[in-house]
N, C-alpha and C positions, 0 to 999 in steps of 0.2 A: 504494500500500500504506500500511498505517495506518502512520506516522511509530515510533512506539511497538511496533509488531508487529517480532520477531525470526521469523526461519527457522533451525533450523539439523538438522544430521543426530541425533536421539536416542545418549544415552548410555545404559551400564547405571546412573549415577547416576538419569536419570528417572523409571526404571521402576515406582515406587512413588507416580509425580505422574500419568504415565502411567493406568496401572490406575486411580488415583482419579478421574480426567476420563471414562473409559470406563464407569464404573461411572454417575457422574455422568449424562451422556450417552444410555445406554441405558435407563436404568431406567425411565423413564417408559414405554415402550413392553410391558413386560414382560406390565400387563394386557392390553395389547391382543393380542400375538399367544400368550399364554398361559405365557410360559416366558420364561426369558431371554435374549437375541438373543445370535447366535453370539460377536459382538467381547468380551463379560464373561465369556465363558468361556477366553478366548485366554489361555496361557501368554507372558506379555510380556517375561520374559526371552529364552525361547525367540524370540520376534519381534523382538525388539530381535538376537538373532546370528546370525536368516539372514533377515529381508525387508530393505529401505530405508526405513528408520523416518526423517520428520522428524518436530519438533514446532515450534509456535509458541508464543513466548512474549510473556508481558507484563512485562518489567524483568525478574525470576527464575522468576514463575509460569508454568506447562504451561500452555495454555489452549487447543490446538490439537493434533490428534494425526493422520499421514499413514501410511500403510503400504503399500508395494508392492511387488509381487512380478513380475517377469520369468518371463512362459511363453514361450516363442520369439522371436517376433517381436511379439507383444505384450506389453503391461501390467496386472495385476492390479491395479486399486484395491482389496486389503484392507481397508481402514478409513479414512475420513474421520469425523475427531468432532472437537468444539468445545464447548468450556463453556458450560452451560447458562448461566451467569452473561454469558456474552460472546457470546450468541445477536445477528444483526442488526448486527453490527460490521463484517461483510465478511471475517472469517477465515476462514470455510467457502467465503467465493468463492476467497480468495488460495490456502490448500489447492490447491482443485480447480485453478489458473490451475500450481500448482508441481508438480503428479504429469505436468499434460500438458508440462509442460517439460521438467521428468524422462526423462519418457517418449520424447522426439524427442530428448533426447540420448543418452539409449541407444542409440537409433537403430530404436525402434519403432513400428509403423505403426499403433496403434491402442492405445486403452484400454478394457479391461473391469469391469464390475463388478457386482454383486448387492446385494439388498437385500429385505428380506422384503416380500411382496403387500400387506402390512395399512400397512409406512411409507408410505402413499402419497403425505405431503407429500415426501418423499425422491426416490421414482417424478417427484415435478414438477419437484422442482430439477433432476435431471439432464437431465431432456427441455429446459428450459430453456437447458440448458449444454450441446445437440447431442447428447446421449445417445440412442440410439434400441434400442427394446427388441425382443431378440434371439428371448426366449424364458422362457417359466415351467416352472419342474418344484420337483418335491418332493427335498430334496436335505440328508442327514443330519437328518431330521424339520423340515428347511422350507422353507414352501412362498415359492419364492425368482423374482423377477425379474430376469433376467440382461441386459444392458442392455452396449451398445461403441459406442465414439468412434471414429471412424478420425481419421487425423492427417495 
């Protein structure tokens, strides 16, 4: 892990470094799939007081943001994003290396997660990182790739 890289669980202090990174993060996508992707619309206070929010930092700055959600026996990957600023640094690998941590100590047997049909560099990264896709549907107007790890 990068020397420099912090982990730690999100405060309601973040939430406004939070939302800026999200915003940050997503926006570029917006022309492509027409609208704004579901994570800038997300109530982050609300998220920050009932999913498992980490974030990663740089010294004080957000620059990393983790969201998970426990459905049973498995794991909801919520949200994975990383500053556009600090794309290529290996945050978005470390993220993904701490929800499946996460996730086996909760004692779950798998990770789930979705992402829209058009990020398809996103579709790569997790096929990359064991991901195997589950299924497509149309789901609160999008059209979404649902994708799970087993563990």
């Amino acid at each position: 892990m990068n020397p420099d890289l912090t982990l730690r669980r999100a405060e309601f202090a973040d939430i406004e470094a939070i939302k800026a990174l999200v915003q940050a993060a997503y926006s570029p996508y917006i022309a492509r799939i027409g609208k704004p992707p579901a994570p800038m619309l997300d109530d982050y206070r609300q998220v920050v007081a009932d999913a498992e929010v980490h974030v990663a930092l740089q010294g004080a700055q957000v620059v990393g943001v983790l969201v998970l959600e426990r459905e049973g026996d498995e794991m909801l990957l919520a949200n994975v994003a990383v500053s556009p600023a600090c794309k290529g640094r290996g945050i978005g690998k470390v993220l993904m290396q701490l929800c499946e941590t996460r996730s086996r100590q909760a004692g779950c047997n798998a990770v789930r997660l979705y992402t829209h049909e058009r990020m398809t560099e996103n579709i790569e990264i997790y096929r990359r990182l064991g991901y195997v896709e589950t299924h497509r549907a149309e789901e609160q107007g999008f059209a979404r790739v649902f994708m799970r790890k087993a563990l």
